[in-house]
C-alpha positions in Angstrom: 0.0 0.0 0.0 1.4 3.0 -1.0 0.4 4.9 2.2 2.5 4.5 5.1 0.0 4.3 7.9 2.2 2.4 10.9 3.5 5.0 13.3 7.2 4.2 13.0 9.4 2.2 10.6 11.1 -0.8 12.2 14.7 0.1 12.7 17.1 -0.4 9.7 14.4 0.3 7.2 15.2 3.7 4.9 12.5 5.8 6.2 13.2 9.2 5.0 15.2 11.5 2.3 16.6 14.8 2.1 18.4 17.1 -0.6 21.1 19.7 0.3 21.1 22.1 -2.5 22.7 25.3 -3.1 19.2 27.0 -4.1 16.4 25.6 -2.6 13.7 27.3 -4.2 15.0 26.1 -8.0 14.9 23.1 -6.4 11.5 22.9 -5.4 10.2 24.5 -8.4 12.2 21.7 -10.1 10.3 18.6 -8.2 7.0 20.1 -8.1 6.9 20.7 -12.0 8.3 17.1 -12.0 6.6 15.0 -9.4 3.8 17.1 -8.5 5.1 18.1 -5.0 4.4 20.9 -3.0 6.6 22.7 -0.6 7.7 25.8 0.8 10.8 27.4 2.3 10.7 26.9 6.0 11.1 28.9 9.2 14.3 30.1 9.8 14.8 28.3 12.9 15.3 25.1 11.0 17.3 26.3 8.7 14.3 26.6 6.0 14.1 22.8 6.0 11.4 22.3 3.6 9.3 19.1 3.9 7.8 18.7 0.9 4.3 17.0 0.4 2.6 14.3 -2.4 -1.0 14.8 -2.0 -0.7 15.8 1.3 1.4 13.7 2.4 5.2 13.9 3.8 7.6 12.8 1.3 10.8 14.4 1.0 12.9 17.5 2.5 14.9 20.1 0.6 17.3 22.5 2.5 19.7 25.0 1.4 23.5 23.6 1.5 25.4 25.6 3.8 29.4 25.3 5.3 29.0 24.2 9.1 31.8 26.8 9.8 33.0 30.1 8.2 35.1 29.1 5.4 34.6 25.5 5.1 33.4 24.3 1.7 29.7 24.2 0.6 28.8 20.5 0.9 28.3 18.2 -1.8 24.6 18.3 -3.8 23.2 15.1 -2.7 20.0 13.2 -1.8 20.5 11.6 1.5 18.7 8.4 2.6 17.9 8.0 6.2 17.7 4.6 8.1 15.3 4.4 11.6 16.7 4.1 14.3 14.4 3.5 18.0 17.3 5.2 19.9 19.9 7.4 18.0 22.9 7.7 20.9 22.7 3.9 20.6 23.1 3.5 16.7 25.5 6.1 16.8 27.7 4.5 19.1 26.9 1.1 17.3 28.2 3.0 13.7 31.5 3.9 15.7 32.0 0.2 17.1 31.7 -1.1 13.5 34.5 1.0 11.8 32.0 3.8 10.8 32.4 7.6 11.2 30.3 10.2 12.1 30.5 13.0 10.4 27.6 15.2 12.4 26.2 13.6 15.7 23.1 13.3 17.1 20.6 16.2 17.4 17.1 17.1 18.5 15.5 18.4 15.8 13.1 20.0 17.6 10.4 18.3 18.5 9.6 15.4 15.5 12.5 13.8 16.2 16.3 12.9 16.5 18.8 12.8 14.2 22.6 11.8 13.2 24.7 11.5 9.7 27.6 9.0 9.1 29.5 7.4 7.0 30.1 3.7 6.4 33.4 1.9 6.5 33.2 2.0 2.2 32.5 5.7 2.6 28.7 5.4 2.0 27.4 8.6 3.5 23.6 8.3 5.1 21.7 9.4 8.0 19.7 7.6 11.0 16.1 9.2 11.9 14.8 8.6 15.2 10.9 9.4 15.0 9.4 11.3 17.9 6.5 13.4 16.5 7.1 12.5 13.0 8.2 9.2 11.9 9.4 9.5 8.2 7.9 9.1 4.4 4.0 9.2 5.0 3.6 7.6 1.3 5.9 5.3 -1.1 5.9 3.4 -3.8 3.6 5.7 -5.9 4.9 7.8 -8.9 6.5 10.7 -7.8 7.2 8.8 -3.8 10.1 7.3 -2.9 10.4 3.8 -3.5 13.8 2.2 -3.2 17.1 3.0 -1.5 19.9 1.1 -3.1 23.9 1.6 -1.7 26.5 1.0 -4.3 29.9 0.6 -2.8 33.6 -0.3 -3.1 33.6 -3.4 -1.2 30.3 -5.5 -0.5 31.6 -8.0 2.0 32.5 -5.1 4.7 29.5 -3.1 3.6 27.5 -6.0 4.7 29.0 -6.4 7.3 29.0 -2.8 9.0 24.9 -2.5 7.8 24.0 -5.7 10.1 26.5 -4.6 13.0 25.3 -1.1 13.3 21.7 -1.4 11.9 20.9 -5.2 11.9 20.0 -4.9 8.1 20.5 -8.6 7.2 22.0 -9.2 3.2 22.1 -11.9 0.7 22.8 -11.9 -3.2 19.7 -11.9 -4.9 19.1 -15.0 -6.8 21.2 -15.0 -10.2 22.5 -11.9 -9.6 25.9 -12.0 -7.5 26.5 -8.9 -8.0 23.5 -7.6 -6.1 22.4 -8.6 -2.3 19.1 -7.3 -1.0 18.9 -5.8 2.3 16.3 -6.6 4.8 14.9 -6.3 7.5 13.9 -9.7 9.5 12.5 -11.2 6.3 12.0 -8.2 4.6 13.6 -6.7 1.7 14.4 -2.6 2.2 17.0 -1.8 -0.2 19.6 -3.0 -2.6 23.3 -3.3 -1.9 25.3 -3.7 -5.1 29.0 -2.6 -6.8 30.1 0.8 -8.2 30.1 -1.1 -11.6 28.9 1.5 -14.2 29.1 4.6 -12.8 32.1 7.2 -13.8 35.8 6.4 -12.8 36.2 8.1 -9.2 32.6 7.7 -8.4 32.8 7.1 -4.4 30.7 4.9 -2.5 27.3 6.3 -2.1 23.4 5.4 -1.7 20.9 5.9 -4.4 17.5 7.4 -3.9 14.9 5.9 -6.6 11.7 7.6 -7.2 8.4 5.9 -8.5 6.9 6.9 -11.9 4.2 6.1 -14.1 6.2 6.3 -17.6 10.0 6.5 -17.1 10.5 7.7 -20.9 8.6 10.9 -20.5 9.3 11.9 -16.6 13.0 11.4 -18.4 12.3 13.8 -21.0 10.3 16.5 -18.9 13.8 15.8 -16.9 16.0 17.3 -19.9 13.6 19.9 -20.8 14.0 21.0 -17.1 17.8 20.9 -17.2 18.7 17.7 -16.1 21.2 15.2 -17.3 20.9 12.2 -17.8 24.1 9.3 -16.7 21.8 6.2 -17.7 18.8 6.7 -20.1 15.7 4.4 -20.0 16.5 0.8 -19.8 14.3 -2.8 -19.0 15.8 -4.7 -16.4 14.0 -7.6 -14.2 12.3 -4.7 -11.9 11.2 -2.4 -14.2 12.1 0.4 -16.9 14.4 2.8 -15.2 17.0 5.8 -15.7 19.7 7.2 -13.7 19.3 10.7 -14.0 20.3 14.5 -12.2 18.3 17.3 -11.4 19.7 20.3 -13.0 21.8 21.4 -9.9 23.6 17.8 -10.2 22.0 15.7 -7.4 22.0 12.3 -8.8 18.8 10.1 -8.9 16.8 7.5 -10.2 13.2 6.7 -11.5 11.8 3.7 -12.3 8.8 2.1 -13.5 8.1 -0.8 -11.4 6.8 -4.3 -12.7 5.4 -6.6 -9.7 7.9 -9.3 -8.2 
C-alpha cells in the first residue's frame, strides 16, 4: 500500500530523504513541475528545511547547503537516505563500534525527532532518523514517492558487514545476480546493496534514492527539458524500466517504473 499508515518504521528500514542544495527554491520549483510536489521554504529556525508533500502527504525534504563553519566548503549536492533508528545515541555509538564515522552527531531536531549523519566503512554517507512526533515518508511506492534506496559501494563483504552490526539490516545476493544482495529487515527486503560497476571512474561509494513513476520515458524527457542530465537513459531490467538521471543542480537520482515481483 502506498500509504505508510504504521506509526514508526522498524529500525534499519530507509524511512526518510533529504536534498542539500545550493538553491532551494529552484529546487522545489524543479520537483514540483516534476513530481507534483508541493513545498515551501521553511522557518528560519530550521534552517528553511522544507518538507515537501505528495498529496498531502510527507515525502521528502529540501534544504539550502550551507558550510558548518566560516570558510569550510559548501557540501556536496546530494539526496541523503535516512535509516530508523528507535534510539539514535545507541546506533551512533553502534556505527563507531563497526569501523564507521560520524560525520555530524546526534541532534534534536526540535520536537519530530532525533537525528545523526555517518559514513560507512566504504565511505557510504547516510543518516539515522529517530521518530518522535514525525516518523518519516508518509507515502511510497507511488509515482513521484520514494520507492527504493539502493547503496552502491567499493567493497560488499564489509558493507555488509557494517549494515547488520550497526543497523541489523541482514544481506544476501539476490538470486542469479551476485553482484546484487538485498537488504532486509527480519525477512524483509528494504534496499539493494550492489558494486560501483557502471558509474564514472572516481565515483565514491554512495546510496541511491529511486523515485516511482508512471512512464520512465517521459518523466525522463520532462527531466531534460528542465535541465537535467541524464548518466543512464531508460532501460528494462527484471524490476522495471528505469533511468539514472540529475536534477539540474547535479543531485544524482533515479526513476523507475516498477513491474510486480
Amino acid at each position: 500500500m502506498p500509504e505508510v499508515t504504521a506509526e514508526h518504521y522498524p529500525p534499519g528500514t530507509p524511512c526518510w530523504i533529504d536534498l542539500m542544495v545550493p538553491d532551494q527554491q529552484a529546487a522545489l520549483d524543479f520537483y514540483r513541475d516534476l513530481f507534483g510536489w508541493q513545498g515551501e521554504i521553511g522557518p528560519p529556525e530550521f534552517g528553511g528545511y522544507a518538507t515537501c508533500t505528495l498529496n498531502g502527504k510527507p515525502v521528502a525534504g529540501i534544504m539550502k547547503a550551507q558550510p558548518m563553519n566560516e570558510g569550510d566548503p559548501m557540501p556536496p549536492t546530494v539526496w541523503t537516505s535516512y535509516l530508523a533508528s528507535a534510539d539514535a545515541d545507541a546506533t551512533q555509538a553502534a556505527i563507531t563500534a563497526a569501523g564507521g564515522t560520524v560525520m555530524f552527531p546526534v541532534m534534536d531536531v526540535g520536537t519530530v525527532g532525533r537525528m545523526l549523519v555517518a559514513a560507512d566503512p566504504t565511505g557510504a554517507v547516510f543518516g539515522v532518523w529517530q521518530p518522535v512526533d514525525f516518523y518519516g515518508a508518509n507515502v511510497v511506492n507511488e509515482p513521484g514517492a520514494l520507492t527504493w534506496n539502493e547503496l552502491h559501494t567499493s567493497n560488499i563483504p564489509d558493507a555488509s558487514a557494517f549494515y547488520k552490526q550497526a543497523l541489523g539490516l541482514d544481506s544476501a545476493p539476490m538470486k542469479g545476480m551476485d553482484d546484487y544482495h538485498s537488504l532486509s529487515v527480519g525477512d524483509r527486503p528494504v534496499g539493494g546493496l550492489t558494486t560501483l560497476e557502471g558509474t564514472p571512474p572516481g565515483t565514491p561509494s554512495h546510496w541511491l534514492t529511486y523515485f516511482a513513476v508512471d512512464d520512465a520515458d517521459s518523466v525522463v524527457d520532462a527531466l531534460v527539458k528542465a535541465g537535467g542530465s541524464v548518466f543512464v537513459p531508460p532501460f528494462d531490467m527484471a524490476a522495471g524500466r528505469m533511468s539514472v538521471v540529475s536534477d539540474p543542480q547535479g543531485a544524482v537520482f533515479a526513476v523507475i517504473k516498477a513491474v510486480p515481483m
